[in-house]
C-alpha positions as CSV (number, residue, x, y, z in Angstrom):
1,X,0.0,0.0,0.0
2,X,2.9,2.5,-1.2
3,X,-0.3,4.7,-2.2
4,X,-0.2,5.4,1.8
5,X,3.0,7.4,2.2
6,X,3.1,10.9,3.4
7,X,-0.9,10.7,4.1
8,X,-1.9,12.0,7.6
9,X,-3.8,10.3,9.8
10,X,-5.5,11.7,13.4
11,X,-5.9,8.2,15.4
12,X,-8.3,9.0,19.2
13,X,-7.1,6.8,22.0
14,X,-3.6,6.3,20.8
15,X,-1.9,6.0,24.0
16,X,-2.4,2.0,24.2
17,X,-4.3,-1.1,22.9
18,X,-5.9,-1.2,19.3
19,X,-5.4,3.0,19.1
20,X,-1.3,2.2,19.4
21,X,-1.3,-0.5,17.3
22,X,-3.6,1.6,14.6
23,X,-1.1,4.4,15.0
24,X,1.8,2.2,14.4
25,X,0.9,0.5,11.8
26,X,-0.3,3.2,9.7
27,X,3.4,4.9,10.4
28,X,4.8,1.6,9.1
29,X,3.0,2.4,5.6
30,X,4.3,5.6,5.6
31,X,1.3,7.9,7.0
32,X,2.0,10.3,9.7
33,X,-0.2,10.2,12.6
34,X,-1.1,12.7,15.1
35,X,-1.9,10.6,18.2
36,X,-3.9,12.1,20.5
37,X,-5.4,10.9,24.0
38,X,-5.5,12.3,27.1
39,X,-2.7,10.0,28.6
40,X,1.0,10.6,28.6
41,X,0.7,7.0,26.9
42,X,0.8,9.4,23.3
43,X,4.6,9.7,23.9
44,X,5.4,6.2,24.4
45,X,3.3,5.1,21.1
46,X,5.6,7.9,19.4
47,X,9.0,6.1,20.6
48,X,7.7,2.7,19.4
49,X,7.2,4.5,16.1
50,X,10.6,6.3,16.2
51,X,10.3,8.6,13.6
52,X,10.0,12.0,15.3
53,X,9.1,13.9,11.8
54,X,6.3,11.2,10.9
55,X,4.4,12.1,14.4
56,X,2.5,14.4,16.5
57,X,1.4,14.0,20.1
58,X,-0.8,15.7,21.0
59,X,-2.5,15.5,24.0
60,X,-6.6,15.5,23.4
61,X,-9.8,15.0,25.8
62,X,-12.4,13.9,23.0
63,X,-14.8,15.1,25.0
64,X,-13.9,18.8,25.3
65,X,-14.6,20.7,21.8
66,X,-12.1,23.4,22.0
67,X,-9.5,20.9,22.3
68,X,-10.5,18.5,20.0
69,X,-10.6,21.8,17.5
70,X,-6.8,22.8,18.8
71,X,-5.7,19.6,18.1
72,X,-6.7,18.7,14.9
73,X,-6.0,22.6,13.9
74,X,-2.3,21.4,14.7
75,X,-2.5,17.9,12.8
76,X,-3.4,20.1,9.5
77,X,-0.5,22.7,10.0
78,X,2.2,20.6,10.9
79,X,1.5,17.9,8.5
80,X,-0.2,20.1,5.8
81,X,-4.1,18.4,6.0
82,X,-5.5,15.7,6.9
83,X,-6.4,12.3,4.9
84,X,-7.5,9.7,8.1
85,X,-9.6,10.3,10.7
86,X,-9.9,7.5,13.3
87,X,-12.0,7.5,16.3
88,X,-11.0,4.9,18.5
89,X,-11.0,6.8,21.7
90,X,-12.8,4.7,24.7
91,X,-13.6,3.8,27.9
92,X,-15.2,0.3,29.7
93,X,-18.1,1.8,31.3
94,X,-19.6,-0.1,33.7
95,X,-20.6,-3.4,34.1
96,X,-23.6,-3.9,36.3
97,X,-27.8,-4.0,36.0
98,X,-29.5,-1.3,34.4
99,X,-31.4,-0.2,37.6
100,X,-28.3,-0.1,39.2
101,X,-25.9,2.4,36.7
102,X,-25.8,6.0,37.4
103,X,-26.7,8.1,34.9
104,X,-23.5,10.2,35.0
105,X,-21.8,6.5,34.0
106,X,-23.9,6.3,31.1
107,X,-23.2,10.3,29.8
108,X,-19.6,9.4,30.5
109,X,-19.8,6.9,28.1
110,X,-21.8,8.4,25.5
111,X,-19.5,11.9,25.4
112,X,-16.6,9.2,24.9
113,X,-18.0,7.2,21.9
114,X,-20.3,9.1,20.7
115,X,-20.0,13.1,21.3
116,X,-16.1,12.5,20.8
117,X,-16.5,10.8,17.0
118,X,-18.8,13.7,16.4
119,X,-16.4,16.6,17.6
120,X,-13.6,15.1,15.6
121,X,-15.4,14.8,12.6
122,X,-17.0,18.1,12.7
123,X,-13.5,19.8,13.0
124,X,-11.8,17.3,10.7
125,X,-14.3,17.4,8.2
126,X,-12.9,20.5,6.0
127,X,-9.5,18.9,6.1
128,X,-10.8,15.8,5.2
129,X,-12.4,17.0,1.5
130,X,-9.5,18.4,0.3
131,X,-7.7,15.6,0.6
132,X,-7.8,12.8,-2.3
133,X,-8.2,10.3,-0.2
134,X,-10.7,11.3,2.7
135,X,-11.3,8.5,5.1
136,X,-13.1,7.8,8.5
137,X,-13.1,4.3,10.5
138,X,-14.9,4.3,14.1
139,X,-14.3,1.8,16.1
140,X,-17.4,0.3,17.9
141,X,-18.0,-3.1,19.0
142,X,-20.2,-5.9,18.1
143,X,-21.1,-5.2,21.6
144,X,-23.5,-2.7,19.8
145,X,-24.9,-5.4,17.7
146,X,-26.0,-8.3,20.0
147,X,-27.0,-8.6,23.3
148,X,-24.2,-7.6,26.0
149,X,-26.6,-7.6,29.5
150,X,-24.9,-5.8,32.3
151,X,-23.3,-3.5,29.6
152,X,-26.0,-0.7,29.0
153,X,-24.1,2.0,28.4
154,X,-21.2,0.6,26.2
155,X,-24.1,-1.3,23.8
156,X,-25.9,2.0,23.7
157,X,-22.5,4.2,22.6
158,X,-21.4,1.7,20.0
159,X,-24.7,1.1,18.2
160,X,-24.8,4.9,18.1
161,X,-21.5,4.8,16.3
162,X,-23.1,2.5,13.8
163,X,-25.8,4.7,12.9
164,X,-23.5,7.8,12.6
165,X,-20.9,6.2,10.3
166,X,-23.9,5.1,8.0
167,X,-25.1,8.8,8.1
168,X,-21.6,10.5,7.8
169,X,-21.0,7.8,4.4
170,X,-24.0,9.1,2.5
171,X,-23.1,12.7,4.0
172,X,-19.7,13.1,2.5
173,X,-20.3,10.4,0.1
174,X,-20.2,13.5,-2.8
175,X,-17.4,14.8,-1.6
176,X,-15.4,11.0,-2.2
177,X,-15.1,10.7,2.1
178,X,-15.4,6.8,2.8
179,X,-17.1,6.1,6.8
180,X,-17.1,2.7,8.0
181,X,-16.9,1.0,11.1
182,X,-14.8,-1.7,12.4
183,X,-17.1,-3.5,15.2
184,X,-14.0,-5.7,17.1
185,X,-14.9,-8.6,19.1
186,X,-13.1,-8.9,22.5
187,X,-9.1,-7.7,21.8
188,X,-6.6,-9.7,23.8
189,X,-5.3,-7.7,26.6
190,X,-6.0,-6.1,30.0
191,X,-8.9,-4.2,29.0
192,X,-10.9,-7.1,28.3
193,X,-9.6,-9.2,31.3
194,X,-10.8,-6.7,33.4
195,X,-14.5,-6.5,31.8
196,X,-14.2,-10.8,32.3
197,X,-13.6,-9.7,36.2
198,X,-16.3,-7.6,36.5
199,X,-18.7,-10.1,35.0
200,X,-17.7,-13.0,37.0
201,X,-18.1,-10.9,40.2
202,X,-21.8,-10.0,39.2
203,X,-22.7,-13.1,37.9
204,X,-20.7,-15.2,40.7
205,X,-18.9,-17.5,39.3
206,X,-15.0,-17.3,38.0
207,X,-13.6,-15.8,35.1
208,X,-12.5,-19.1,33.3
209,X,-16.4,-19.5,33.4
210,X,-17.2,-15.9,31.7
211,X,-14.7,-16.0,29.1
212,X,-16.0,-19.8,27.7
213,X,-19.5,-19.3,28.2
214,X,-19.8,-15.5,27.2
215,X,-17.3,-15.1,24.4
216,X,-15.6,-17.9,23.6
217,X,-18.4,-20.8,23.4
218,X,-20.0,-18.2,20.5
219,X,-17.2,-17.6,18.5
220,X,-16.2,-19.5,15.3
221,X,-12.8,-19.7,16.0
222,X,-12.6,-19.8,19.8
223,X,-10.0,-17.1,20.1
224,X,-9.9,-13.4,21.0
225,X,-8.5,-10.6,18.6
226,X,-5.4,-9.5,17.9
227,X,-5.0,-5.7,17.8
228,X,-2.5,-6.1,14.7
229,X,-5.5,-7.1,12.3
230,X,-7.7,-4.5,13.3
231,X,-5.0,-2.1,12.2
232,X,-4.4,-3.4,9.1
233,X,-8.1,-3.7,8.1
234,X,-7.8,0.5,8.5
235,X,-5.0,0.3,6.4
236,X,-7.0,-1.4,4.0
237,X,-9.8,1.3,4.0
238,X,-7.7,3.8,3.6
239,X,-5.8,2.5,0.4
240,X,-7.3,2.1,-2.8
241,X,-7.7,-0.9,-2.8
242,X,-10.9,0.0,0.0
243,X,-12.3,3.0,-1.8
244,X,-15.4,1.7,-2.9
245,X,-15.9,0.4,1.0
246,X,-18.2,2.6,2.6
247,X,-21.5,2.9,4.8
248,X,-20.3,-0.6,6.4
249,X,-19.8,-1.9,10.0
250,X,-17.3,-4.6,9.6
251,X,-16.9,-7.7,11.8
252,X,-13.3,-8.5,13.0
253,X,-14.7,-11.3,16.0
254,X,-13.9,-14.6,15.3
255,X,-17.2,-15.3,13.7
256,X,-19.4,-14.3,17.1
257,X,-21.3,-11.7,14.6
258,X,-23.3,-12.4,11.4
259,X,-25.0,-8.9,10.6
């Protein structure tokens, strides 16, 4: 995917897990990527990458408009536009029974996933239609396509990603801007071990028991995600090769997902 080098990219949540990866390996293909997330975490993704002139960190609350604006303001004048916009930026909400969630747990959640993809966009979105090759990926979860009890809030957020990408692909469709979204089954690492915890405690039983029953006895391929692939499937969008891709929620799960 040669046709990658010199593009820029503006990855959310690129201080660890699929957002590092996603920054990475769009640096390998020659993009450079503004990483922004509200963690130092933004400066150790930039050392893994370790080319100083093919990145930006810059340090962004998805939630808070002027900043979003700042940032992305600096993506576009040190880099010269803007070609990638991925919103990956999120949080685990909690786990627990609808009556008992605060509503402040479930706002948190929503300006995360769903306020922040919409903040991005509306300050990328100039940048993006100049550029030849204008492309958005969210990243929700197919735990905003099937039935995730206990998880309210994070079902609610991604699903609402869903409907925006389909809006935001016949929006810009005229002005040649691809939207998808990449709906990940559980991605191996702490994040998800620490959603496994929380379940077992609720439903009383131990983790080995949550991860085969809830995710692992629905699955295809009994095995959870690598970060790596979701990366490269962004890659993918954004190449030629994934221009006519748009207005799609794409399953990377391990076959848990059939719609």
């Amino acid at each position: 995917m040669d046709e990658l080098e010199g593009a820029t990219a503006f990855v959310t949540g690129a201080s660890q897990g699929i957002g590092e990866e996603i920054a990475v390996t769009l640096a390998d293909y020659g993009v450079n990527v503004a990483l922004a997330a509200r963690s130092d975490g933004i400066y150790e993704t930039a050392e893994r990458i370790d080319t100083p002139e093919q990145t930006l960190a810059v340090e962004t609350d998805v939630t808070d408009e002027a900043n979003v604006e700042a940032s992305i303001a600096e993506t576009v004048e040190t880099f010269g536009g803007l070609d990638i916009l991925v919103n990956n930026a999120g949080i685990e909400g909690p786990t627990a029974p609808v009556g008992e969630i605060a509503t402040d747990e479930f706002t948190q959640m929503t300006d995360v996933k769903v306020t922040g993809p919409f903040l991005c966009l509306k300050h990328g979105v100039d940048a993006l239609r100049e550029s030849e090759r204008g492309t958005v990926v969210n990243i929700s979860s197919i735990g905003g396509k099937r039935p995730y009890p206990n998880r309210t809030p994070y079902a609610a957020a991604n699903m609402a990603m869903i409907g925006m990408s389909r809006t935001w692909a016949h929006e810009l469709g005229g002005d040649d801007i691809t939207v998808n979204t990449i709906c990940p089954g559980p991605v191996e690492g702490p994040r998800i071990e620490r959603v496994i915890e929380a379940q077992a405690e609720e439903r009383g039983v131990s983790p080995d028991t949550v991860r085969e029953e809830e995710y692992f006895d629905d699955l295809a391929l009994a095995e959870f995600i690598d970060a790596e692939n979701i990366a490269e499937m962004i890659a993918y969008l954004a190449s030629d090769a994934g221009r006519q891709i748009t207005a799609q929620d794409i399953n990377i799960d391990s076959g848990g997902t059939w719609y």
